[in-house]
VOLO-887556 format. One line per field, with one value per residue (C-alpha): residue in one letter; y, x, z. Coordinates in steps of 0.5 Angstrom, whole numbers, plus 500, padded with zeros to 3 digits. Layout:
rest = [a, ...]
c2 = [Y, ...]
c1 = [X, ...]
c3 = [Z, ...]
//
This chain:
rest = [x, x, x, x, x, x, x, x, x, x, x, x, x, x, x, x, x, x, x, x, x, x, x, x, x, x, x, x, x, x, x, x, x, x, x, x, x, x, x, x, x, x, x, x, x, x, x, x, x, x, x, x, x, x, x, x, x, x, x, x, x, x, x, x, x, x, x, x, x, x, x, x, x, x, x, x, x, x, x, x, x, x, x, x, x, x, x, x, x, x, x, x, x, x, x, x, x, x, x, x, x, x, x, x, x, x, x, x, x, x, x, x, x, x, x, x, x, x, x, x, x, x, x, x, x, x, x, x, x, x, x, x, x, x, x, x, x, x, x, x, x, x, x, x, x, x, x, x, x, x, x, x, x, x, x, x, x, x, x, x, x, x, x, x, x, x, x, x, x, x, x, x, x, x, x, x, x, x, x, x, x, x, x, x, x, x, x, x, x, x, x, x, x, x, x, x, x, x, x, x, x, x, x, x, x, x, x, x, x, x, x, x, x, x, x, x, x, x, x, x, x, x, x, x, x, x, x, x, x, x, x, x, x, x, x, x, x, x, x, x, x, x, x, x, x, x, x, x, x, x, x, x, x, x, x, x, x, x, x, x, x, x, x, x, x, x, x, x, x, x, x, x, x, x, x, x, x, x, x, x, x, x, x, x, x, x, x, x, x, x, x, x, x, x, x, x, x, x, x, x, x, x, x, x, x, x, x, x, x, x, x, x, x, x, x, x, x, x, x, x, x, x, x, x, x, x, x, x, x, x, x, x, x, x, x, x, x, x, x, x, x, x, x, x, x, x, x, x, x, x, x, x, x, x, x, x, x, x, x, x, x, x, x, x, x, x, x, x, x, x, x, x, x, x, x, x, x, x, x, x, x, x, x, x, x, x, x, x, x, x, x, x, x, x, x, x, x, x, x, x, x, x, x, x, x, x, x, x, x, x, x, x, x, x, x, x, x, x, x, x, x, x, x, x, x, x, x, x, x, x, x, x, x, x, x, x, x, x, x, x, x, x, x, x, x, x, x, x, x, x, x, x, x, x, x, x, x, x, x, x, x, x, x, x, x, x, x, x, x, x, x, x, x, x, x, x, x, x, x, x, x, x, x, x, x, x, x, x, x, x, x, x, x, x, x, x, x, x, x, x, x, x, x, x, x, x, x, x, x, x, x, x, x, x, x, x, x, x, x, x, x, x, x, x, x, x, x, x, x, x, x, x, x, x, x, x, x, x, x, x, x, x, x, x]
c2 = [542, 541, 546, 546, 552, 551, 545, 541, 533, 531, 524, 522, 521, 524, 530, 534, 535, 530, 537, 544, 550, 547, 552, 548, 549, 543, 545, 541, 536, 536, 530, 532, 528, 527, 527, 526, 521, 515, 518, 526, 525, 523, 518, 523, 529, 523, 521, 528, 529, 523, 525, 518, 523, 524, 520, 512, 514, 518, 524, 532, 535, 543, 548, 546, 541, 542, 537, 540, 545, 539, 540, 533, 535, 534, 529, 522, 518, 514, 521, 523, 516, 520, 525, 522, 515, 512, 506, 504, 501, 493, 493, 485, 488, 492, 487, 484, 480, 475, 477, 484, 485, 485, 488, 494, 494, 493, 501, 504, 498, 501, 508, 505, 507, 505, 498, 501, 506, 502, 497, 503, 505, 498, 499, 505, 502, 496, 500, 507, 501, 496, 490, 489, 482, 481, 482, 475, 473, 471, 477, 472, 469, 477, 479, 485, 491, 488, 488, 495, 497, 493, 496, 504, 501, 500, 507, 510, 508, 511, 518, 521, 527, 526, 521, 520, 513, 512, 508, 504, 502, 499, 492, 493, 491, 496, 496, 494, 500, 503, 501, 503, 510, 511, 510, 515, 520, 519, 520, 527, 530, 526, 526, 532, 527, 530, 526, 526, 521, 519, 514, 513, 510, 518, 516, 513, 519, 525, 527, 527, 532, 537, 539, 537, 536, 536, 535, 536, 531, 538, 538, 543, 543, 546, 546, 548, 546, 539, 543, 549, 544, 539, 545, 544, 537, 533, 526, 526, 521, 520, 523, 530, 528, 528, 535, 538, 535, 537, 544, 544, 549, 548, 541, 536, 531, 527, 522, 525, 532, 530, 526, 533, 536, 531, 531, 535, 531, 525, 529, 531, 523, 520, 518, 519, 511, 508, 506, 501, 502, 499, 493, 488, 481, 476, 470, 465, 458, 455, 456, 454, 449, 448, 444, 443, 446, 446, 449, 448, 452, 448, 446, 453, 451, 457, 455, 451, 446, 452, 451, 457, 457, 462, 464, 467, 475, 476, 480, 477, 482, 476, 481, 479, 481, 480, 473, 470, 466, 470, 469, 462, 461, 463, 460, 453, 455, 457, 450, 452, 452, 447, 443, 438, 436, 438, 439, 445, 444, 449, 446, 438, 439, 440, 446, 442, 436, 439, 442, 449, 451, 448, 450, 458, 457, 455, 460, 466, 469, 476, 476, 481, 484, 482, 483, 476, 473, 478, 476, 478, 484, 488, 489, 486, 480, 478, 481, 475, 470, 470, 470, 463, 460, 462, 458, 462, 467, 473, 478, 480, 487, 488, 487, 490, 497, 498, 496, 501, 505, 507, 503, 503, 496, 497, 499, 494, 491, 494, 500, 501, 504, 500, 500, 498, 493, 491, 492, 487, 482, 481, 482, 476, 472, 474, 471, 464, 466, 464, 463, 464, 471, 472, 478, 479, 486, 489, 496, 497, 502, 505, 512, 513, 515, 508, 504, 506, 505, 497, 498, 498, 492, 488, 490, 489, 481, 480, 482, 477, 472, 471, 470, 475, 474, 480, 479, 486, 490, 497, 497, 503, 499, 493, 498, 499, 493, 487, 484, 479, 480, 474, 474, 470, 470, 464, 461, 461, 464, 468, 472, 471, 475, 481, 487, 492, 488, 485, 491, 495, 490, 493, 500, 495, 494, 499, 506, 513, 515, 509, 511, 518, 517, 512, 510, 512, 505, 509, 506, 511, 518, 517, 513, 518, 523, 519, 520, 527, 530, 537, 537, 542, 545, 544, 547, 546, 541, 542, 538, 534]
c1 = [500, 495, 489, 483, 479, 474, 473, 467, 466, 459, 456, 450, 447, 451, 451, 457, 461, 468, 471, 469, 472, 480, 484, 491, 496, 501, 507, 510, 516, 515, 513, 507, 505, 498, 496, 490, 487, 483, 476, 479, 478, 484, 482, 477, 482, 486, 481, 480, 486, 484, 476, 475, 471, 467, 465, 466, 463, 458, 456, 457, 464, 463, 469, 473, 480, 485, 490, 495, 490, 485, 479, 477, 470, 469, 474, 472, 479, 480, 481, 486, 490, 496, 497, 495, 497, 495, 497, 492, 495, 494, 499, 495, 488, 492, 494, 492, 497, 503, 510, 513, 514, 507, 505, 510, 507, 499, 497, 501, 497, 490, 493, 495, 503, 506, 510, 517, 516, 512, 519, 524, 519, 519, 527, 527, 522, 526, 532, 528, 526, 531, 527, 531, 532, 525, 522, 521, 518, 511, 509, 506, 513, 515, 517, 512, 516, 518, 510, 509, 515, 512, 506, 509, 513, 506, 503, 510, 510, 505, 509, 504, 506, 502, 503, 498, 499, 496, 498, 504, 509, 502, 504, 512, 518, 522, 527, 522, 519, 526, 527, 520, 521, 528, 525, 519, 524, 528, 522, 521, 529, 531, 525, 520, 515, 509, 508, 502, 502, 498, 502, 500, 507, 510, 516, 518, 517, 516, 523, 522, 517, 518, 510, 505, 497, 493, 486, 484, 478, 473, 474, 478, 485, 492, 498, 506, 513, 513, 516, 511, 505, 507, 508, 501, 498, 494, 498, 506, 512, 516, 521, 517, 513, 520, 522, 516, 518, 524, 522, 527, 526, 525, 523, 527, 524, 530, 533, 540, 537, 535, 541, 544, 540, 539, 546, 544, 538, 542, 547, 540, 538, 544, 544, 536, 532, 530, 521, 519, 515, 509, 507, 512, 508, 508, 511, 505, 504, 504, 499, 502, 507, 509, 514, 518, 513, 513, 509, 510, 506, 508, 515, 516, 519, 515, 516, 522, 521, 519, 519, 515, 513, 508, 506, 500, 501, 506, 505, 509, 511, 513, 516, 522, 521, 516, 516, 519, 512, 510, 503, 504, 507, 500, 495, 499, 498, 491, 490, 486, 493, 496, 502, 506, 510, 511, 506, 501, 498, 494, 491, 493, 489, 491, 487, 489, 485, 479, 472, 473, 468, 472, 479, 475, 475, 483, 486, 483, 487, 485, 487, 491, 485, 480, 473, 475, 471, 465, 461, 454, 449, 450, 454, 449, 449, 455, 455, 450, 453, 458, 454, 451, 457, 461, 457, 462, 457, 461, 457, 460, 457, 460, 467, 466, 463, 470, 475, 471, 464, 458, 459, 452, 449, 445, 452, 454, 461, 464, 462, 465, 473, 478, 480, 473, 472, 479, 475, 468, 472, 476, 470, 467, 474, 474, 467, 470, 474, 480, 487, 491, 489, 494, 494, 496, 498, 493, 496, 495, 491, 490, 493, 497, 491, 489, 496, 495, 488, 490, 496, 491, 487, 493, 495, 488, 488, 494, 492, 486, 491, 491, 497, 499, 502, 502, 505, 508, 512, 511, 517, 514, 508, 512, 516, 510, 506, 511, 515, 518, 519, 522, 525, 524, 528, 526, 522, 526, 526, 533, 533, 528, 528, 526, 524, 528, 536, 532, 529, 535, 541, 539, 538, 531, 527, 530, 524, 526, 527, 532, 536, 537, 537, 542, 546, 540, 536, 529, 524, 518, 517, 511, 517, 521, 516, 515, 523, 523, 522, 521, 519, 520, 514, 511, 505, 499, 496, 491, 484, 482]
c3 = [461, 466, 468, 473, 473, 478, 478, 481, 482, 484, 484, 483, 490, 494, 499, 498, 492, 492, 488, 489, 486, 484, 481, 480, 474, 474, 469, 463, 466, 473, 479, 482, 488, 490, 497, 501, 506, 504, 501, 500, 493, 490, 485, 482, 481, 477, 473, 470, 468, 463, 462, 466, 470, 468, 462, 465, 472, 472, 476, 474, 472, 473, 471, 466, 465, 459, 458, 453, 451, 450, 454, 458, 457, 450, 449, 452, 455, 448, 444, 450, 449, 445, 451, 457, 460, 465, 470, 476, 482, 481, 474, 472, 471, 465, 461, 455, 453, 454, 454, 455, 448, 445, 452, 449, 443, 444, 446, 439, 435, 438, 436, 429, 430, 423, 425, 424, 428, 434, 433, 434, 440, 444, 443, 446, 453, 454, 455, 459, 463, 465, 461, 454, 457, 459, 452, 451, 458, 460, 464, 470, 470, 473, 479, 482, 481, 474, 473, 475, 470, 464, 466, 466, 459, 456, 456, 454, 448, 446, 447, 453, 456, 461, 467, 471, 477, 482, 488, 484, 489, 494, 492, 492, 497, 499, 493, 487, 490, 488, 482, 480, 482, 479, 473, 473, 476, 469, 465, 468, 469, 462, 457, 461, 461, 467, 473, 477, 483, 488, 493, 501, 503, 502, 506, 499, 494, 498, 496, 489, 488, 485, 488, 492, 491, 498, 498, 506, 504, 504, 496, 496, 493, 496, 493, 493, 494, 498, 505, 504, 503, 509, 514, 516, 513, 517, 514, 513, 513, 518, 516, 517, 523, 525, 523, 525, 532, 532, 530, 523, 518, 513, 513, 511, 505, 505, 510, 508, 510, 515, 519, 517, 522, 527, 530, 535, 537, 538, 543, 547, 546, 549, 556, 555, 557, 551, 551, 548, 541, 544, 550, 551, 550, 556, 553, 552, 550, 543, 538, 532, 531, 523, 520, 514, 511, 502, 498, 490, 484, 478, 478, 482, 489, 493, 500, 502, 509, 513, 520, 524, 531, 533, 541, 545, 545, 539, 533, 528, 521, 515, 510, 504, 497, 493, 490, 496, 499, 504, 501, 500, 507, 509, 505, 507, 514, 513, 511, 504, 501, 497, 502, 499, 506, 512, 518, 521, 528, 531, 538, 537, 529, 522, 519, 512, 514, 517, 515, 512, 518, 523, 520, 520, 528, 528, 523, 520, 514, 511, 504, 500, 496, 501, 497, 495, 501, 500, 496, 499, 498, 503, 510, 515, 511, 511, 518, 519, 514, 520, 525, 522, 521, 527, 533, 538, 541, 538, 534, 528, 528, 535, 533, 526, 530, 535, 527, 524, 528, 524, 517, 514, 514, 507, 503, 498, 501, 494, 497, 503, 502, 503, 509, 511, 506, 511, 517, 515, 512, 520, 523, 520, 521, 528, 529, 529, 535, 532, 536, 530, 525, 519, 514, 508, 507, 510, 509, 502, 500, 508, 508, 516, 521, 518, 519, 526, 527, 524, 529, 535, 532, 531, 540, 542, 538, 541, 549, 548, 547, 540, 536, 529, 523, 518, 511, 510, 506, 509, 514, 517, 521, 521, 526, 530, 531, 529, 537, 532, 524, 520, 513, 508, 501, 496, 500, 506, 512, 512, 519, 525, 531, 535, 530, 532, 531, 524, 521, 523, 520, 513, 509, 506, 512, 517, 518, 516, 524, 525, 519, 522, 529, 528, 533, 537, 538, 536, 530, 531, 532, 538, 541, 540, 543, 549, 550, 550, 557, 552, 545, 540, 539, 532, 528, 529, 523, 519, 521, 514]
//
């Protein structure tokens, strides 16, 4: 179905290829799962399979790409639409109409489906998908997961024989993530349709490959069965990190499998002392003091009289499903969100009723998509933008070079990759010396080196007094960087206390190693590892 014969990508300008001599054939009917760190080339093999690469972005494409005996060379991305769909990682950037229904239909208008075949298919989508009862709604008024199946519905009904997502469950809560992945695991067992996927969070879809793509970052490609290809892969999900620790052949992809063969692992854990996954905070003082907090969109209630206190030294995880006003929490907090009752308090002073300069210096927040407070040329001007306005003494570029060492200053921020784009934007909120810090998923898009780097950000905030909340929905760094998480469901908070006795109370938000030590009290495989006086030697990973 998809062949790459010696393929090679070069961008303008750069130095070495993105692609180089990949040699891949992907099968009809199969869910092949690509792998790789940030910047190792993962969008790029996406595009080609479309032609996107390289007729929309430029640069050299040498080799040849055939999709369904169709080569991407000589047939641009709109000659390519009849066999090839496409949903990129934020599923709103792709609409472009207003209910579910005309969304479903508006991909076979453009193709000039007949009307009374573009009916039959839309009927088809909505029960394939779960959303016959969601074909009259506003696709704002739709919950994320929701979205991303609308999305996915949108380029099915024009019969693709290729999927191509990338990043489709970065934005989702566990169970949206779910939902989302049982239907593109039905469109390949049950209408043969090809699935190439490319998803950092791979605790979530690792066991439903049928094949693995893993590009080490050098531009070359290396692929085959899931538990052959990550034996030796420099990145893994815990449920393999695990394996390989514990030095099970073959390595489980599943946390069925994998409890299979822990039992005797949990025999040499008991009686062994627990470590803590990370330091245990010195309880400090009060930084912010909110209460009954209410926030309202419209006639939408998004947060209902929230009380939340938050102390020096603590790292707080806020997580719950999408649509349950993590992100308006946080804003209202900030003091740029619109509050219709309730009192914040940071230091004596309400971040609501002061300038924005002053509530900077109180309260740093890091929004979801963090581009949307870069707004200069390049890095060095935001750099000294923020050294302007914070009138700490602290330089940015300083705070900027120990997140993330040896970003260029003359880049345009558009530029850098997103986890650099996270590193400036926390550089400059930092600037200010504010004591409290607020992230809205910062994980999104930042493969597990990257995770864990942020995890060491978050500690070191911390230890210099600062208290944390990171929105998340990655149960996985929650586990590691979180003292406290709290849950909140239709605007309330529903659970609050430490995070190992939240996050395992339920299947939704406990880790991979939780689940398969349990009863065992482990969240983390470095935890784990600290446990063991003799660890099961493993094989060496390769470098990217």
């Amino acid at each position: 179905m998809i062949r790459f014969d010696q393929v090679g990508v070069v961008y303008h300008g750069a130095r070495e290829p993105v692609l180089r001599g990949v040699d891949l054939h992907i099968p009809e009917g199969e869910l092949c799962l690509v792998v790789g760190r940030t910047g190792s080339g993962k969008s790029t093999l996406l595009g080609a399979v479309n032609g996107l690469v390289p007729h929309f972005t430029g640069g050299t494409l040498s080799g040849r790409v055939t999709v369904d005996g169709r080569d991407t060379a000589h047939h641009p991305p709109r000659e390519l639409a009849d066999v090839v769909g496409v949903v990129g990682q934020d599923p709103v950037a792709g609409f472009t109409t207003d209910t579910v229904e005309e969304e479903l239909a508006y991909a076979m208008e453009q193709l000039a489906v007949p009307p009374d075949v573009m009916r039959k298919r839309v009927e088809e989508t909505l029960d394939l998908l779960g959303l016959a009862d969601l074909r009259h709604r506003a696709l704002h008024e739709l919950s994320g997961g929701q979205q991303q199946r609308v999305a996915i519905g949108s380029v099915l009904t024009a019969h693709p024989r290729v999927l191509v997502l990338d990043e489709p469950t970065s934005a989702l809560d566990p169970t949206a993530a779910e939902e989302v992945l049982a239907a593109i695991t039905r469109l390949v067992h049950d209408l043969g349709v090809t699935v190439l996927l490319a998803e950092h969070r791979l605790e979530r879809v690792v066991q439903y490959a049928d094949r693995v793509v893993y590009l080490p970052g050098d531009g070359t490609v290396r692929d085959g069965p899931p538990a052959e290809v990550f034996a030796t892969t420099a990145i893994a999900p815990p449920v393999v990190r695990l394996g390989r620790l514990a030095g099970w052949q073959p390595l489980p992809l599943s946390v069925r499998d994998a409890r299979r063969a822990a039992a005797p692992l949990r025999e040499r854990l008991a009686g062994l002392p627990v470590p803590p996954v990370r330091r245990t905070p010195v309880p400090g003082a009060r930084l912010l003091d909110a209460q009954r907090v209410v926030v309202k969109h419209g006639r939408t209630v998004a947060v209902r009289e929230v009380s939340l206190s938050l102390t020096a030294g603590q790292v707080t995880a806020l997580m719950g499903r999408n649509g349950s006003g993590k992100s308006s929490l946080l804003w209202a907090l900030q003091g740029s969100g619109a509050r219709r009752g309730g009192t914040v308090r940071v230091d004596g002073r309400d971040p609501g009723k002061v300038s924005a300069a002053e509530a900077r210096r109180l309260v740093g927040l890091v929004p979801q998509t963090p581009t949307d407070l870069l707004y200069l040329e390049t890095v060095d001007a935001e750099i000294a933008q923020a050294d302007r306005e914070s009138a700490t003494g602290l330089a940015a570029r300083g705070l900027l070079d120990a997140l993330a060492p040896g970003i260029p200053g003359g880049l345009h921020p558009r530029d850098l990759s997103e986890g650099q784009q996270l590193a400036l934007v926390l550089a400059v909120q930092l600037a200010a010396a504010p004591p409290v810090v607020l992230l809205d998923e910062p994980t999104r898009g930042l493969d597990y080196p990257a995770k864990d780097s942020l995890v060491g950000v978050v500690d070191r905030l911390a230890a210099e007094g600062r208290t944390v909340v990171v929105a998340t929905h990655d149960v996985e760094f929650a586990a590691a960087a979180a003292d406290r998480v709290v849950v909140m469901a239709e605007g309330e908070i529903v659970a609050d206390g430490p995070t190992p006795a939240v996050i395992t109370a339920s299947p939704t938000f406990a880790p991979q190693t939780a689940k398969i030590l349990a009863p065992h009290p482990y969240l983390t495989v470095p935890q784990l590892t600290r446990a063991l006086p003799n660890p099961a030697p493993t094989r060496p990973e390769a470098t990217p």
